[in-house]
Backbone as CSV, one residue per row, in Angstrom:
resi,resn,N_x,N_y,N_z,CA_x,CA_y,CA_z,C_x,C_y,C_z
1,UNK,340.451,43.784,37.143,341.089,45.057,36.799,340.415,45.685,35.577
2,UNK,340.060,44.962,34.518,339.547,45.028,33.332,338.050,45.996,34.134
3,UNK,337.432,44.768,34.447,336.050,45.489,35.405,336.079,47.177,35.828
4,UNK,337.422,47.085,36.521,337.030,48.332,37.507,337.521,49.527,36.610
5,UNK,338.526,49.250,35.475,338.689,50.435,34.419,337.573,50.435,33.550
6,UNK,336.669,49.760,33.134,335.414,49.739,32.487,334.345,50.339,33.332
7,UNK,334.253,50.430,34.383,333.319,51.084,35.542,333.593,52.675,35.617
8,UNK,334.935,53.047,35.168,335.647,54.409,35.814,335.496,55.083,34.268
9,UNK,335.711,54.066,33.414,335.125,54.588,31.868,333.694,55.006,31.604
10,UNK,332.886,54.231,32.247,331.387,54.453,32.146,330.905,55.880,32.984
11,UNK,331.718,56.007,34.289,330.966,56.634,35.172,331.763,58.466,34.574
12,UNK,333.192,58.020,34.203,333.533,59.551,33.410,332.851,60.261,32.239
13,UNK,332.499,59.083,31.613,331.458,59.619,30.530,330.298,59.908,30.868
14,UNK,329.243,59.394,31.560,328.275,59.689,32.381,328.455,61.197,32.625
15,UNK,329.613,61.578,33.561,330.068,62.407,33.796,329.933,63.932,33.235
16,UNK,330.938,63.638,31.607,331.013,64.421,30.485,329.589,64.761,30.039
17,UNK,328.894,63.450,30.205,327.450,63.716,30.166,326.561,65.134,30.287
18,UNK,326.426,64.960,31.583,325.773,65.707,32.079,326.550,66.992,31.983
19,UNK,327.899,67.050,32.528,328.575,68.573,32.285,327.899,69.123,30.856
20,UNK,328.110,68.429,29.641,327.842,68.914,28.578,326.137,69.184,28.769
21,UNK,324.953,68.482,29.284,323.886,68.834,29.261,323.676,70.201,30.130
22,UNK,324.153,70.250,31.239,324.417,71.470,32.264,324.892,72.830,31.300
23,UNK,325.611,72.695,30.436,326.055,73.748,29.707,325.537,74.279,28.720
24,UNK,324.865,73.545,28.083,323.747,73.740,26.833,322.371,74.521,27.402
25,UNK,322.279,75.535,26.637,320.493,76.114,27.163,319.585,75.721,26.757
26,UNK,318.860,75.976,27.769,317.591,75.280,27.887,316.412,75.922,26.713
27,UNK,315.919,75.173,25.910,314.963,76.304,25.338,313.444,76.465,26.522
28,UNK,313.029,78.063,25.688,311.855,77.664,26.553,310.592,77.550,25.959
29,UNK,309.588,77.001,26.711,308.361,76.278,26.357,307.856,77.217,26.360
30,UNK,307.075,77.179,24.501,306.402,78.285,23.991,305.274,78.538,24.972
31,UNK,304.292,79.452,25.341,303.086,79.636,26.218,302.004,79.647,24.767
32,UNK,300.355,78.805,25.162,299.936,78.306,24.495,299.459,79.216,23.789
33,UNK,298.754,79.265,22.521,298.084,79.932,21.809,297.170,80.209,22.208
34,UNK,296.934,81.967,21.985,295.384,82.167,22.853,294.426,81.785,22.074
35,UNK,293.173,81.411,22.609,291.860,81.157,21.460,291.803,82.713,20.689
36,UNK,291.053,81.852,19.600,290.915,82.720,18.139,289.779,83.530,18.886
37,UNK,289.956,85.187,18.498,288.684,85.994,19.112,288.821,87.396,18.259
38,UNK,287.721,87.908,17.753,287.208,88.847,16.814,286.237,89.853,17.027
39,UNK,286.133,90.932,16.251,285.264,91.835,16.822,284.469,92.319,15.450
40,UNK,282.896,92.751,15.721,282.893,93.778,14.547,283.520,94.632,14.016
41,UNK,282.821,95.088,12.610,283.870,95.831,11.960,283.283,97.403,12.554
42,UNK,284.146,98.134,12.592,283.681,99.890,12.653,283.138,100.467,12.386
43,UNK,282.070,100.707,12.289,281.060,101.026,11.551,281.878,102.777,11.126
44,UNK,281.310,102.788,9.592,282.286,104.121,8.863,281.372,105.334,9.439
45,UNK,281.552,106.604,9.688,281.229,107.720,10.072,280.065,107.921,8.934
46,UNK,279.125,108.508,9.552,277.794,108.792,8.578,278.330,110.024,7.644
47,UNK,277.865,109.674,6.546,277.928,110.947,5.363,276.778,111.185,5.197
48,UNK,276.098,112.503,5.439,274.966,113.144,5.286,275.015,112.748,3.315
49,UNK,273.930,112.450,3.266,273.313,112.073,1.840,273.576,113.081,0.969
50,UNK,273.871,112.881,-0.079,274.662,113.089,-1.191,273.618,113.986,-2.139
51,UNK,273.649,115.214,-2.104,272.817,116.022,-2.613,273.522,116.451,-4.194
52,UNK,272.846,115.680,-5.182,273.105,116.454,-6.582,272.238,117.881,-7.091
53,UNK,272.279,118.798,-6.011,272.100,120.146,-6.268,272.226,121.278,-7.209
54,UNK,273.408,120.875,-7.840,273.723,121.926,-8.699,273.136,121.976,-9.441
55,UNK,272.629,122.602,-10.204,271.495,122.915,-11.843,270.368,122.341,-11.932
56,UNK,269.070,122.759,-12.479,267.841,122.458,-12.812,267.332,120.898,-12.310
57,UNK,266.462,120.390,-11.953,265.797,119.378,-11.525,265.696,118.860,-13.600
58,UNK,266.513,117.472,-13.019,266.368,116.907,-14.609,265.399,116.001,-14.827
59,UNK,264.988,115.446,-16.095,263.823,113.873,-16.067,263.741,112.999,-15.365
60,UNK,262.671,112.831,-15.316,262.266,111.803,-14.426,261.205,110.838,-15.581
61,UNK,261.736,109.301,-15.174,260.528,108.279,-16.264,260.866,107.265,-15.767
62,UNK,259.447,106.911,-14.899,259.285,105.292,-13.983,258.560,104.941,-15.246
63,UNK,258.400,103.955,-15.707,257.923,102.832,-16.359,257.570,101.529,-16.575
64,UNK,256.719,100.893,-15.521,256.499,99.612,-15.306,256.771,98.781,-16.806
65,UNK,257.617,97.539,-16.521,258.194,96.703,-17.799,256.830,95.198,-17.627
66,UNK,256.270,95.396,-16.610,255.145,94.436,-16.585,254.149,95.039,-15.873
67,UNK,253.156,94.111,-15.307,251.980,94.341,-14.652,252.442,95.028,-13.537
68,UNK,251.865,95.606,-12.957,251.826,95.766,-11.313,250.918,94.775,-10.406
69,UNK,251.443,94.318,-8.988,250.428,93.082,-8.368,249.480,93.941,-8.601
70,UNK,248.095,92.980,-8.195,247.257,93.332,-7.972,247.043,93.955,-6.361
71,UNK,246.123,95.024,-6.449,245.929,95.834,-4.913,245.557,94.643,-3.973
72,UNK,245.698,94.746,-3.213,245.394,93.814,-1.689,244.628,94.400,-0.243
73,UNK,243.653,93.986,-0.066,243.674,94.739,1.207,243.141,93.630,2.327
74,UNK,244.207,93.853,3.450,245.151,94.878,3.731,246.385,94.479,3.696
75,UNK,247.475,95.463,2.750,248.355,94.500,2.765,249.494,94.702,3.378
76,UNK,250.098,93.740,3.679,250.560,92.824,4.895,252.665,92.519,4.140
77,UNK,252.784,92.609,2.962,254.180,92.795,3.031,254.818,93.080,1.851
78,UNK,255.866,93.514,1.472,256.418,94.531,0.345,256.764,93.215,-0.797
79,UNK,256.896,91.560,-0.468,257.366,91.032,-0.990,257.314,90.481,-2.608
80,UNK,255.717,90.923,-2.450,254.877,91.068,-4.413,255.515,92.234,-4.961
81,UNK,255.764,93.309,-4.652,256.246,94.449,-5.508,257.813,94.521,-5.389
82,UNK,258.599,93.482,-4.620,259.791,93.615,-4.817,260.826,93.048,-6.380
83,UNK,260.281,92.213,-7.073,260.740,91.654,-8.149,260.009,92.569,-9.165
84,UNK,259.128,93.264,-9.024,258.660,93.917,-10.128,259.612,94.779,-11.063
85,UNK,259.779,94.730,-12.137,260.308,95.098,-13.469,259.865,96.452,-13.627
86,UNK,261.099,98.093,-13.601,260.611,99.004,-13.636,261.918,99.473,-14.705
87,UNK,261.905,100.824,-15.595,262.859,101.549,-16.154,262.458,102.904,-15.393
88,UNK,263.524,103.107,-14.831,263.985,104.228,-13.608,265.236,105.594,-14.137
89,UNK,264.426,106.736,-14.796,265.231,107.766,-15.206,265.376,108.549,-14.096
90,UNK,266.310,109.025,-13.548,265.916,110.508,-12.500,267.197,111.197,-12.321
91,UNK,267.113,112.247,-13.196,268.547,113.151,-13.146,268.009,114.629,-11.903
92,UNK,269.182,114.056,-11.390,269.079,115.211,-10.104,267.445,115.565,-9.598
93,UNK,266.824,114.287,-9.448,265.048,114.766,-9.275,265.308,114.144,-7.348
94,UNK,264.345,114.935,-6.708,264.149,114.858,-5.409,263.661,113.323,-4.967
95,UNK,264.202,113.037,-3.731,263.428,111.651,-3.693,262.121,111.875,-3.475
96,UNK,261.334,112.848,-3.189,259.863,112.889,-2.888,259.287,112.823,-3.934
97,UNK,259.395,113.309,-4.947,259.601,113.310,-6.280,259.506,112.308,-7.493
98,UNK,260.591,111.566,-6.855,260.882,109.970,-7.531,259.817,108.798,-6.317
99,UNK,259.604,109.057,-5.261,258.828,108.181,-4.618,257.018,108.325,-5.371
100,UNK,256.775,109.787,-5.505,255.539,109.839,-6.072,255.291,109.181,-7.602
101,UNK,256.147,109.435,-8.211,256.518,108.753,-9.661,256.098,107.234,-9.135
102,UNK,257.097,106.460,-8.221,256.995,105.278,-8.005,255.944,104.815,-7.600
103,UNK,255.467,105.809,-6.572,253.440,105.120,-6.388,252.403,105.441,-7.646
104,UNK,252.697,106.072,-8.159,251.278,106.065,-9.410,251.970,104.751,-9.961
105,UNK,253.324,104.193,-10.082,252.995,103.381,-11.399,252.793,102.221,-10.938
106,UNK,253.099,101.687,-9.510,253.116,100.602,-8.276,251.827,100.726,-8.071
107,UNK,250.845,101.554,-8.242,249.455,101.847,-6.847,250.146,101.763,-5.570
108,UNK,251.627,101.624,-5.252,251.766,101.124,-3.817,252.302,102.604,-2.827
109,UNK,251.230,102.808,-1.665,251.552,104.191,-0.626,252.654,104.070,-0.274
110,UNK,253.557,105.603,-0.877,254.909,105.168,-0.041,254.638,106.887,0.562
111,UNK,255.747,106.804,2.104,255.847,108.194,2.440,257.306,107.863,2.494
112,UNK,257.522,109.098,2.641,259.338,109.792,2.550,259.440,111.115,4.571
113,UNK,260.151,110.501,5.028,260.810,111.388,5.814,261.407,112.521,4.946
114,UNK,260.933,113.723,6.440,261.347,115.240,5.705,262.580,115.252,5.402
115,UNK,263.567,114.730,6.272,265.311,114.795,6.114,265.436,114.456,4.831
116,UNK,264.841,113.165,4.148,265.437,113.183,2.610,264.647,113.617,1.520
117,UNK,263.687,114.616,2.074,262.545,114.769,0.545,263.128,115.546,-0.083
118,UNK,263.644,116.402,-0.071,265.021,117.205,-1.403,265.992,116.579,-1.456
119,UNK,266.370,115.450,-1.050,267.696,114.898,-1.555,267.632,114.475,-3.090
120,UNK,268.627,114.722,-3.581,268.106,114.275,-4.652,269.288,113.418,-5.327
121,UNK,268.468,112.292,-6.231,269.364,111.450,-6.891,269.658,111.770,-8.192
122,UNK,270.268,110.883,-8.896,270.845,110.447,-9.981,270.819,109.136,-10.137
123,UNK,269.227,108.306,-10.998,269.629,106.911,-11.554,269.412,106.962,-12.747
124,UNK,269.956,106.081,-13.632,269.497,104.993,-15.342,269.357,104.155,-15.340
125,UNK,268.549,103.510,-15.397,268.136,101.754,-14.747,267.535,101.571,-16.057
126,UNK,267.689,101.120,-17.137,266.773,100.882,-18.512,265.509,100.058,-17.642
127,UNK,266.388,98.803,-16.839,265.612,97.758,-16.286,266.184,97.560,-15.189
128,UNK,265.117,97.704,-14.322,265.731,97.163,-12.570,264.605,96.916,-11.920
129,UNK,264.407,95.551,-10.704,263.699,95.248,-10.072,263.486,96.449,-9.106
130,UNK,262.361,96.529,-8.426,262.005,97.352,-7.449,263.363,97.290,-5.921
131,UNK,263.381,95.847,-6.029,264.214,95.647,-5.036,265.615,96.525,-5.225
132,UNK,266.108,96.045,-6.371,267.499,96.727,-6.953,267.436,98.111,-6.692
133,UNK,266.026,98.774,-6.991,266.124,100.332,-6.971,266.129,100.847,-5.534
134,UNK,265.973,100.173,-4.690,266.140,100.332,-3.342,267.096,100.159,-3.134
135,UNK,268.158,99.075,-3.165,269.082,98.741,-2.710,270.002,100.064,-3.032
136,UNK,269.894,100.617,-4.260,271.028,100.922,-4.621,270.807,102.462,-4.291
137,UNK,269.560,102.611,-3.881,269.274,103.829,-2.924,269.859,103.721,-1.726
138,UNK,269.973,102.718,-1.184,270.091,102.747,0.171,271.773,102.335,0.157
139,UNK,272.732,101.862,-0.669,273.834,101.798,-0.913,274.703,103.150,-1.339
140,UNK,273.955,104.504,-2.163,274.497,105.265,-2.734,274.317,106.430,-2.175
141,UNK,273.100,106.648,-1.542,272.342,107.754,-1.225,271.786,107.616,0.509
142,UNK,272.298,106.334,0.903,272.176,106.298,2.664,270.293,106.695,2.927
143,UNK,269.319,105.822,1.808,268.385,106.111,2.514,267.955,104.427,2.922
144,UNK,267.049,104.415,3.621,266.484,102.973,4.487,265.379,102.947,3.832
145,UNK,264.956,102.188,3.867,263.119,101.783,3.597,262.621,100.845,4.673
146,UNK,261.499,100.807,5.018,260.470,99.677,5.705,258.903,99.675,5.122
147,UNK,258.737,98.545,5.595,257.103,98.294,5.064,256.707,97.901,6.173
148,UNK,255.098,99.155,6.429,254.396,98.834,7.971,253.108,99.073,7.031
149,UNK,252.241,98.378,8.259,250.223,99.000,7.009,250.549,99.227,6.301
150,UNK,250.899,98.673,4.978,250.731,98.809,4.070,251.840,99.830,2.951
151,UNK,252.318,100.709,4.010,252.821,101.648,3.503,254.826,101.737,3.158
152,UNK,254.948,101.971,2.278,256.522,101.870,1.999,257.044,103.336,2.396
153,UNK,258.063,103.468,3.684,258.558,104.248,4.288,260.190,104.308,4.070
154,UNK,260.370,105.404,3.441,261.889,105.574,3.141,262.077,106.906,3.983
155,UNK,263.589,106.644,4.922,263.935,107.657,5.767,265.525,107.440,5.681
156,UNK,266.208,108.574,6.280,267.606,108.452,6.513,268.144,107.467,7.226
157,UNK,269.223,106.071,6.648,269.753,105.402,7.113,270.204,105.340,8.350
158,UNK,270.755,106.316,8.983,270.677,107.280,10.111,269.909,107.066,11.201
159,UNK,268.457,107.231,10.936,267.368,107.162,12.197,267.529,105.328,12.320
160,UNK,268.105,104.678,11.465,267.817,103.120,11.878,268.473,102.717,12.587
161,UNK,270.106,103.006,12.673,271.055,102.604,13.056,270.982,103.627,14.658
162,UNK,270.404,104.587,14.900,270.522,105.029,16.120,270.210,103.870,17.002
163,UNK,268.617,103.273,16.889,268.499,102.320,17.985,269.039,100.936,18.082
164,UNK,269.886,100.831,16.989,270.452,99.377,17.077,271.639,100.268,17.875
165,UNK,272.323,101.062,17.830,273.289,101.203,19.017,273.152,101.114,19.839
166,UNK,271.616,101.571,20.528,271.565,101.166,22.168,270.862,100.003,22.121
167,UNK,271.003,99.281,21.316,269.787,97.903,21.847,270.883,97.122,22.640
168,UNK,270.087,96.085,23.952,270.874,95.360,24.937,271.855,94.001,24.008
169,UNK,272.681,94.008,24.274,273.650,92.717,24.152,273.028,91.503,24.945
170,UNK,273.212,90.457,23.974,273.002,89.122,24.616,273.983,88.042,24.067
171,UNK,274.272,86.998,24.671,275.256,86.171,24.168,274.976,84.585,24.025
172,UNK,275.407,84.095,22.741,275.374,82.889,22.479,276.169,81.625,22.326
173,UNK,276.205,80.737,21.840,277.235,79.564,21.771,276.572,78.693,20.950
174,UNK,277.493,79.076,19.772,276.554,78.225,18.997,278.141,77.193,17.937
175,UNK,277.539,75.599,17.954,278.621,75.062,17.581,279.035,75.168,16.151
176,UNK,280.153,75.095,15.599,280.937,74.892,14.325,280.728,73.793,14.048
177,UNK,279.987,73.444,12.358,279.575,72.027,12.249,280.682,71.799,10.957
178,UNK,280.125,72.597,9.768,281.300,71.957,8.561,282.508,72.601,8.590
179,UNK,282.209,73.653,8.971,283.704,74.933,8.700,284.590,74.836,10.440
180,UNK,285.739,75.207,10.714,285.954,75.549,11.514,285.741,76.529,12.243
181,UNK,285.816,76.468,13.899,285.101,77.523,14.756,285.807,78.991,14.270
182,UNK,286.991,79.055,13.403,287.663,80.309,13.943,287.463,80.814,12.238
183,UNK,287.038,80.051,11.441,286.560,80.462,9.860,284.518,80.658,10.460
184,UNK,284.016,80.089,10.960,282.640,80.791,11.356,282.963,81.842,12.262
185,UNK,283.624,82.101,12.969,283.715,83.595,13.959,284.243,84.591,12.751
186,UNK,285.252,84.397,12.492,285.990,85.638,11.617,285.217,86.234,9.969
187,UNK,284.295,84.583,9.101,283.014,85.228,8.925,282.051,86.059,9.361
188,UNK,281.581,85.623,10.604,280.397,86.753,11.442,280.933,87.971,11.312
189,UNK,282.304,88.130,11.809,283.014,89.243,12.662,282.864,89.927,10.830
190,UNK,283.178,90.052,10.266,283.308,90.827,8.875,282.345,91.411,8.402
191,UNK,281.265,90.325,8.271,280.392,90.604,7.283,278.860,90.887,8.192
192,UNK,278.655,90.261,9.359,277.333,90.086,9.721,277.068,90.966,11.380
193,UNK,278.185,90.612,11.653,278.509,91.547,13.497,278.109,92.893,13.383
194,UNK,277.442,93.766,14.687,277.352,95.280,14.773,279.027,95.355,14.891
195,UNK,279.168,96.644,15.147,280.068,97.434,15.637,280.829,96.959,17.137
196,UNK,279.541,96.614,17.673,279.478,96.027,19.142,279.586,94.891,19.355
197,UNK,279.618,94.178,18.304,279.902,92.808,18.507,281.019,91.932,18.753
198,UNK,281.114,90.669,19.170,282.246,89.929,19.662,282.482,88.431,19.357
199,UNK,283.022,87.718,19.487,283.441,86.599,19.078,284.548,85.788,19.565
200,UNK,284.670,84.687,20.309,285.494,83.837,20.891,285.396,82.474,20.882
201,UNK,286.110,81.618,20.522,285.957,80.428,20.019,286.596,79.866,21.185
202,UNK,285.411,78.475,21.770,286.069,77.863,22.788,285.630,76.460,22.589
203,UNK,286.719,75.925,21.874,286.653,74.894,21.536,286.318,74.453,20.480
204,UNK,285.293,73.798,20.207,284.579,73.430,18.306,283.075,73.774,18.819
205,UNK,282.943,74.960,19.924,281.913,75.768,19.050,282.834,77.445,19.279
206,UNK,281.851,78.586,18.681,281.777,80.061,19.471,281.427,80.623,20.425
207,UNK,281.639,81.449,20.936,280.771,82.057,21.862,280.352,83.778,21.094
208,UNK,279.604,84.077,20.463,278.828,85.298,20.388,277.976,85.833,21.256
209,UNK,278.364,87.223,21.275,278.175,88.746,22.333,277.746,89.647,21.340
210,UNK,276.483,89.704,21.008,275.907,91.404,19.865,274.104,91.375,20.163
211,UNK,273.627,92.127,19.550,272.726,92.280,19.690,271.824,90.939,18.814
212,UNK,270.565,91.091,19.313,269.783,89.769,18.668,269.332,89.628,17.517
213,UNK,269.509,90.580,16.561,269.473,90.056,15.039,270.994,89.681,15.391
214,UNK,272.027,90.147,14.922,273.288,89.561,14.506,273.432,88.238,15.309
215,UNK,272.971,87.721,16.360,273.071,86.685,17.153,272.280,85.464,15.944
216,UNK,271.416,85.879,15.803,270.536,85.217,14.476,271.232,84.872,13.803
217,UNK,271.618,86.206,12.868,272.874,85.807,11.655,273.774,85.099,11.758
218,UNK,274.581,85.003,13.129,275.754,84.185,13.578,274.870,82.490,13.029
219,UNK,273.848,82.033,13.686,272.628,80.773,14.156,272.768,80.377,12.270
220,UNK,272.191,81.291,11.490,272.282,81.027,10.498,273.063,80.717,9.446
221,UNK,274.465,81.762,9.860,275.808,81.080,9.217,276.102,80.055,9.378
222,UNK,275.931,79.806,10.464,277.062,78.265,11.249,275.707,77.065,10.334
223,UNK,274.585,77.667,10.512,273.560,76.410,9.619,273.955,76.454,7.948
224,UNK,274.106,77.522,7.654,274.493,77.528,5.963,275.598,76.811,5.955
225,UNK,276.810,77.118,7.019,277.931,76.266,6.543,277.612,74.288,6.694
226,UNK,276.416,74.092,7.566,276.462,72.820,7.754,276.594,71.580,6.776
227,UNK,277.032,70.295,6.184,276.809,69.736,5.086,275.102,69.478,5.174
């Protein structure tokens, strides 16, 4: 008797059991996290170069702070005259202007595209590498430079970036060694990606979609981050 009220005890609770599980909701199972995926940044709308126009063409004084290399022929790359030591005055003076200044005191041939030969700047550099004075041309004033034969070619930032817009896309996979895959994508994606570029992490490596310099840059990040 004991038995069969201990059986009718077990099987009512059992019972209560389940009623109570039946009544309780169910949560539901989150759906997984999508992989980490990024894009270049936007490239900002071009601002036609920054013309300090108003009033008289002011001083101009290049001044080599050392030697200049020696001439070369034929030479073959901008990388001797880039550390060179110059004091750079030019109030509202034309870049054609300030480029000719810069070849007498360099010996080095530069030409200037027509679009920026009246543009004109504004620097004070007591002391600045050649490099610096470019950069900060090409940071302030949207002009480009290249070195072909010999010659240092400064043109509107503008004509460079046209053909990297249509250049073909190709895609890579390249693995995450010290950093994680989704800290090397979201690096690229910021700082190094076109406009056009892409980024998807599958697994512990990336997959990169841009054109073939930035595909590079991606190759090279993921190696800088390596131990």
């Amino acid at each position: 008797m004991a038995h069969s009220i201990s059986a009718i005890s077990a099987a009512t609770g059992a019972l209560l059991a389940l009623a109570a599980c039946a009544g309780s909701p169910v949560k539901p199972t989150p759906p997984p996290a999508a992989p980490y995926a990024c894009e270049g940044q936007a490239e900002k709308p071009w601002v036609p170069i920054k013309r300090v126009a108003e009033g008289p063409i002011g001083r101009i004084e290049i001044r080599a702070l050392e030697q200049p290399p020696k001439e070369q022929a034929p030479r073959t790359s901008l990388e001797e005259w880039l550390p060179h030591r110059l004091k750079v005055v030019a109030e509202r003076v034309p870049v054609g202007r300030l480029a000719s200044s810069l070849s007498d005191v360099l010996a080095l041939d530069i030409a200037v595209d027509a679009q920026i030969m009246d543009a004109r700047v504004y620097l004070a550099l007591p002391e600045a590498t050649l490099e610096r004075v470019l950069r900060i041309l090409g940071e302030q004033y949207d002009i480009a430079y290249a070195f072909k034969d010999g010659v240092l070619y400064l043109e509107a930032a503008e004509k460079r970036r046209a053909p990297a817009a249509a250049a073909p896309l190709a895609s890579r996979v390249i693995a995450a060694q010290a950093s994680s895959p989704e800290q090397l994508a979201a690096s690229w994606c910021k700082g190094l990606a076109s406009p056009r570029g892409s980024a998807s992490v599958l697994g512990p490596s990336v997959l990169f979609r841009d054109v073939p310099e930035a595909l590079e840059a991606a190759r090279a990040l993921a190696a800088g981050m390596a131990p």
